[in-house]
N, C-alpha and C positions, 0 to 999 in steps of 0.2 A: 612407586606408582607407575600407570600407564601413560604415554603420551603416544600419540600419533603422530609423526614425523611427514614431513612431504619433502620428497624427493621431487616429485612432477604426477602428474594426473591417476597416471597408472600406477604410480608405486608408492602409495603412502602407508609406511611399517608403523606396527605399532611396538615401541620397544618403552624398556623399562628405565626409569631415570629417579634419581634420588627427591624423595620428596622437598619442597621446596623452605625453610625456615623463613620466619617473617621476622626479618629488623628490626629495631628500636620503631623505624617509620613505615611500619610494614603492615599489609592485612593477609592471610592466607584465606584463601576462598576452598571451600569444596565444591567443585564445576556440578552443577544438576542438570544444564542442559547448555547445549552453546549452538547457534544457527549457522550452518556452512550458507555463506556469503556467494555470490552469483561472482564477486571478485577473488575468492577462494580459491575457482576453476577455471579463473581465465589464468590459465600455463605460462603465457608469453610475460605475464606481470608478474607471477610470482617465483619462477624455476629460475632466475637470475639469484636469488638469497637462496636458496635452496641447498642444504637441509633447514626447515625451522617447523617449528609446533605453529600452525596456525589457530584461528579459530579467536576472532574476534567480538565474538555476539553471546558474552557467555553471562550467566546468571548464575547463584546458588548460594551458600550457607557459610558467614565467615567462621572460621575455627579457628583462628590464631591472629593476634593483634599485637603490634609492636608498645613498647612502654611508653611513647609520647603519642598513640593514638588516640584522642579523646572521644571523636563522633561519632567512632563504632564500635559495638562490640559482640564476643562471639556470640554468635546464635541469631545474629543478623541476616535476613534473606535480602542479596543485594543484586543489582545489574552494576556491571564494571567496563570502561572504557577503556581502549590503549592508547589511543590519540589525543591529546586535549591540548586548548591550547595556551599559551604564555599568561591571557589577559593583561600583557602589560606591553608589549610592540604597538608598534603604527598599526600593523595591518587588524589587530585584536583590536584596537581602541577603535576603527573604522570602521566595524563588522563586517571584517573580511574574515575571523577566525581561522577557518580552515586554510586559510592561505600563510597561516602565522608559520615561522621557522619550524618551531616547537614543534606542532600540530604534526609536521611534515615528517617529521625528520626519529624523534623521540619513541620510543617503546615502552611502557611499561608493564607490560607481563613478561611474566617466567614462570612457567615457557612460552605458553596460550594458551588459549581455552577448547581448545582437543586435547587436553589432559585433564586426570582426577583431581586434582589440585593446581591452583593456579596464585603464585605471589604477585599484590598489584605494591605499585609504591608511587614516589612523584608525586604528580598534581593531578595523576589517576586517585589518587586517593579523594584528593581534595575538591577538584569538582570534578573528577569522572568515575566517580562511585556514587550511585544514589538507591537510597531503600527502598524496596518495593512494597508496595500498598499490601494492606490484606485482601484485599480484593482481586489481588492479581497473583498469578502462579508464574514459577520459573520458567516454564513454557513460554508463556506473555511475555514474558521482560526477556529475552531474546530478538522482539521485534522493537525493542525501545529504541535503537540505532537506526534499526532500516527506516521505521518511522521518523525517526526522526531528521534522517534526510530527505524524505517527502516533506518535514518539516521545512526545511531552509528551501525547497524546490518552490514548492508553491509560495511561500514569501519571498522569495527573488524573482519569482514573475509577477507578482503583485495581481493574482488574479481574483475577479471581482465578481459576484454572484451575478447568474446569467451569460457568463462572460460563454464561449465555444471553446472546448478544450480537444485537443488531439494528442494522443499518448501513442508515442513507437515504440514498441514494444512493451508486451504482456509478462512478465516475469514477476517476479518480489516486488521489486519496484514500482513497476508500471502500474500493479494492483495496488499497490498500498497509495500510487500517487489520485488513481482514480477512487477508491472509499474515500481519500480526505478531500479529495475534489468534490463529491457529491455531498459527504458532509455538511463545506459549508457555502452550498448552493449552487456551484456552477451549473451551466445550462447544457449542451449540448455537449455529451462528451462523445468521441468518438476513439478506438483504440483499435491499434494493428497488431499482427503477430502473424509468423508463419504454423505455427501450432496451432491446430484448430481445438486440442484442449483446453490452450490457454486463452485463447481467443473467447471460449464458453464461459469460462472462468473469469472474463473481464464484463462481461456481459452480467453474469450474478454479483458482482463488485459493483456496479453501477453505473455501467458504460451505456450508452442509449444504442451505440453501433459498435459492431465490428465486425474490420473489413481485412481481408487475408494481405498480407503486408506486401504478396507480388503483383499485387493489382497497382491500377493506376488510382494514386493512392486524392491527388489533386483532386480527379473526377468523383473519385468516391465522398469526399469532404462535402464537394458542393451539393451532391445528390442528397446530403443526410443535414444539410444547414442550411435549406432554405437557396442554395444557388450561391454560395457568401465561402469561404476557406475559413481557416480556422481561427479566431483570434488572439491563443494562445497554443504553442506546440513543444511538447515537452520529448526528446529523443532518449530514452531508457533502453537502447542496446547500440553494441560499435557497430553494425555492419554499414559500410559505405554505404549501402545501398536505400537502408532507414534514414541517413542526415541528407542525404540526394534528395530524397523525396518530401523529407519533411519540409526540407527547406523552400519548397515549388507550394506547400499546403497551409501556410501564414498567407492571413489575409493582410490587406492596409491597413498601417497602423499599429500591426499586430508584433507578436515579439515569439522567438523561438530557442530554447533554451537545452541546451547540451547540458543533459545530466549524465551520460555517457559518452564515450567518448570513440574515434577509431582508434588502431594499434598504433605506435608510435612512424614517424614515416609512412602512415596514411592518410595521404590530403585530399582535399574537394577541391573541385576548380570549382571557383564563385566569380558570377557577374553581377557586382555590387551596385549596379545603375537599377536593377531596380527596387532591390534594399533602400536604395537614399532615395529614389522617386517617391518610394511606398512609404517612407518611415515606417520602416520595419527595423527592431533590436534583435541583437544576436547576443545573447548569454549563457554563459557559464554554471555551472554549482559542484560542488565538492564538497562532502564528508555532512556532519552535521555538527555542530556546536554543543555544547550542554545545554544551553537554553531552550536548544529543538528538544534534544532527547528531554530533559523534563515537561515539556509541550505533548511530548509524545506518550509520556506516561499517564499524562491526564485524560489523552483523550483515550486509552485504552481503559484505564479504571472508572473511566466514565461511559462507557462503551460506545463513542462517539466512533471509533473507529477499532470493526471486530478483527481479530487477527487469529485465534486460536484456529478459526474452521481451516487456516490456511495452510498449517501443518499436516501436508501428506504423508508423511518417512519419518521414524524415526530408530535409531539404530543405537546400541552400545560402542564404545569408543571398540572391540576387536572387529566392528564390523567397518571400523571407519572403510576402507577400500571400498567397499561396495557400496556406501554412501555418494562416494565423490563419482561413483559409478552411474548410479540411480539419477544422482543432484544435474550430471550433464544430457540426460535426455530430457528434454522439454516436453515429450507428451507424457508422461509418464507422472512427474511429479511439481509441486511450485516448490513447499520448505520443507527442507532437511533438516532437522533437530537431531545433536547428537549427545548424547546421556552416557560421558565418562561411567559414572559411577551406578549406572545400572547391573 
């Protein structure tokens, strides 16, 4: 079979590798389409393991089931996880999930899902395999993850209809966090981007403004809310210069939430006197749980939240290279969808 290999941005070879056999506790998938991940193409995070098959957002048609598999079988159209986590740790029993060992640390594909076939095993199987609707196509079920970290995004800020939403950055993310924002009611959203593509693009997603992300991003808030900053602010890209600002554009009371992050050894000086004057929260989020991603399935096959339009590129696994080409210019394109077996 084919796999796509990554070396680093520039050089990911497509070479050939024995197709994979499925275990006694094993499902074998044939990849129909997998989403190259905005975390795919950030180099600094991934060329440290380098060489490996990426390609974590993969969908498609099980062909081979191990002999203690009972909940599925071939001919199955499933979406599949590679991270999942213990449910039985502190951090899992606390709904920290993504913070669990397991979660972190665990792989279950071989290779990954930039190849024609993909073997999952573990507690991939068990909750991070789930069937897809008929209503939905393997296209869809590639956004079940991204979504479903907007799932755990917006339930860790507890955001509440009517509430003012500001999203940094316009990408996968940032889109998918404003449709579910608008979804279930928020009022006032407002979204940055230095891409004025994506910026349009957040504007037809359901953003009531967007403001070019080298403005002064504080004055633009009040100007679009009444004279009031933001009273939830979600940061969806690393650049210092996004969590600098976002953090000046929380109002009192309000909470601002790093669902991106900087590169490592990239720090903010912060003057926390006016954080604890203002009761303002600073939080966190990572990955999505299974409970998001089934959240997430529902609200696609319910078309609570549209994702197919969002699919701009889509490529055969020999074209991957010019994929990961395509996927880092931000005017150009939002989702990458790559189709092994085209």
């Amino acid at each position: 079979m084919k796999a796509a290999v990554y070396y680093r941005n520039s050089d990911v070879r497509v070479e050939e590798r024995p197709v994979p056999h499925a275990g006694d506790d094993d499902i074998l998938v044939k990849v129909v389409a997998c989403g190259l991940c905005g975390s795919d193409l950030m180099e600094w995070y991934r060329i440290k393991r380098a060489p490996l098959v990426l390609g974590h957002e993969p969908s498609g048609e099980i062909v081979e089931t191990g002999k203690n598999i009972a909940r599925f079988r071939k001919g199955n159209r499933v979406f599949v996880t590679h991270h999942v986590p213990c449910d039985e740790c502190y951090y899992c029993k606390t709904g920290h999930e993504t913070a669990c060992s397991a979660f972190q640390t665990i792989n279950n594909f071989d290779p990954g899902g930039f190849s024609q076939y993909l073997r999952v095993s573990g507690r991939s199987i068990h909750t991070g395999t789930f069937l897809l609707p008929d209503e939905m196509t393997c296209e869809q079920g590639t956004f079940i993850e991204p979504l479903g970290t907007a799932v755990r995004a917006l339930r860790t800020i507890d955001l509440k209809p009517s509430q003012s939403l500001l999203v940094c950055g316009s990408g996968i993310a940032g889109l998918l966090i404003i449709r579910l924002a608008r979804a279930i009611g928020a009022g006032n959203i407002v979204a940055t981007d230095m891409s004025e593509f994506r910026l349009k693009k957040a504007l037809e997603s359901g953003a009531n403004h967007a403001v070019k992300a080298s403005d002064d991003i504080p004055a633009a808030i009040r100007q679009a809310n009444d004279g009031r900053l933001a009273d939830k602010v979600i940061i969806c890209v690393g650049a210092l210069s996004a969590a600098q600002s976002a953090l000046q554009a929380v109002d009192r009371g309000g909470l601002v939430l790093f669902f991106a992050v900087p590169r490592p050894g990239e720090t903010i000086p912060i003057d926390f006197n006016p954080f604890w004057r203002n009761d303002i929260t600073i939080k966190t989020c990572y990955g999505s749980a299974p409970l998001d991603n089934m959240h997430a399935i529902e609200l696609v096959r319910h078309k609570t939240v549209t994702v197919a339009d969002m699919i701009t590129h889509r490529f055969g696994i020999d074209q991957v290279q010019e994929a990961y080409t395509v996927g880092a210019q931000p005017d150009k394109c939002l989702k990458v969808v790559i189709e092994p077996n085209r």
